[in-house]
C-alpha positions as CSV (number, residue, x, y, z in Angstrom):
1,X,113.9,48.8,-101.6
2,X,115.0,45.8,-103.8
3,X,114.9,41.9,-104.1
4,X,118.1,40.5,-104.3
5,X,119.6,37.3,-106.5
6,X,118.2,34.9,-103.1
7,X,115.0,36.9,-102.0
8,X,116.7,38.7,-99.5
9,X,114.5,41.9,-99.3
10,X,117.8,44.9,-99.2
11,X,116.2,48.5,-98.4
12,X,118.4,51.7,-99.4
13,X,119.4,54.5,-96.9
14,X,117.3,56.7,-98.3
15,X,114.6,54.5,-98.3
16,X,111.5,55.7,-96.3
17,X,110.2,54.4,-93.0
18,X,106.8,53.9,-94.8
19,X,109.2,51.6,-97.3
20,X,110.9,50.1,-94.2
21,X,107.7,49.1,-92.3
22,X,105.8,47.6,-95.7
23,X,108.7,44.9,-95.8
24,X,108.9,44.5,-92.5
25,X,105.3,43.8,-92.2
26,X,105.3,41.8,-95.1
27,X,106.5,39.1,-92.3
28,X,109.4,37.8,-95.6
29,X,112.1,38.8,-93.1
30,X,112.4,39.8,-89.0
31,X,115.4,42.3,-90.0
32,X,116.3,44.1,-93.3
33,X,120.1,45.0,-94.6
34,X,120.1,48.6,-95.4
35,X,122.7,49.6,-97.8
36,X,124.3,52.5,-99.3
37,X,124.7,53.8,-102.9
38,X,127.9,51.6,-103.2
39,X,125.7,48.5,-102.0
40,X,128.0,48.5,-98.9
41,X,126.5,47.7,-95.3
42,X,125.0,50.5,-93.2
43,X,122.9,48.8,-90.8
44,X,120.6,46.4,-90.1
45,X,116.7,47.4,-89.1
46,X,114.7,45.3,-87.2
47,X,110.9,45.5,-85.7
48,X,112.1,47.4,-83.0
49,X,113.7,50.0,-84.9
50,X,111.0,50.2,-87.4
51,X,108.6,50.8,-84.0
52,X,111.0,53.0,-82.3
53,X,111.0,55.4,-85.5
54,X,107.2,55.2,-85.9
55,X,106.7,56.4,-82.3
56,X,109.1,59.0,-82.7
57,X,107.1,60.1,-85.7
58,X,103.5,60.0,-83.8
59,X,104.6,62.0,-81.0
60,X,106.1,64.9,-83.7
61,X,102.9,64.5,-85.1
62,X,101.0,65.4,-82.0
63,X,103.3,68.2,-80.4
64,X,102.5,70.0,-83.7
65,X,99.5,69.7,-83.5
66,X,99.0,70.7,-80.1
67,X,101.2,73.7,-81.3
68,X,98.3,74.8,-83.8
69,X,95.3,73.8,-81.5
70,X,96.5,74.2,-77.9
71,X,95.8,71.0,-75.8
72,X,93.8,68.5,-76.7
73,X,92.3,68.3,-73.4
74,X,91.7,71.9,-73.1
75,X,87.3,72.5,-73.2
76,X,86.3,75.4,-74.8
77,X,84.6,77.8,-71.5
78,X,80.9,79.5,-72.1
79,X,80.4,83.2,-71.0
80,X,78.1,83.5,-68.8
């Protein structure tokens, strides 16, 4: 992620979505220019990108997890 000559906030393609979402939420800009290592345009990511990846993320997140613990809603039974 960098600042560019007019403030424009410019993120890298390998920047991370963690790096995405802090200037995103920063509120500077509503969409941020991602460039590549020849500072040629890639793409554009705006809130709804940054949201869509974060969701995608979370639910990873929580099918492994359910992986190593079974169901979440899954009660333990008692003998007896």
């Amino acid at each position: 992620m960098r600042d560019v000559r007019d403030g424009v906030l410019v993120l890298r393609q390998h920047d991370s979505v963690a790096e995405a979402a802090e200037a995103i939420a920063a509120g500077r800009q509503t969409a941020v220019p991602v460039i590549n290592g020849a500072d040629r345009l890639v793409g554009l990511l705006d809130r709804t990108d940054l949201v869509a990846a974060l969701y995608h993320r979370m639910a990873l997140i929580d099918a492994k997890s359910e992986a190593l613990n079974g169901e979440p809603d899954e009660a333990p039974t008692q003998a007896g």
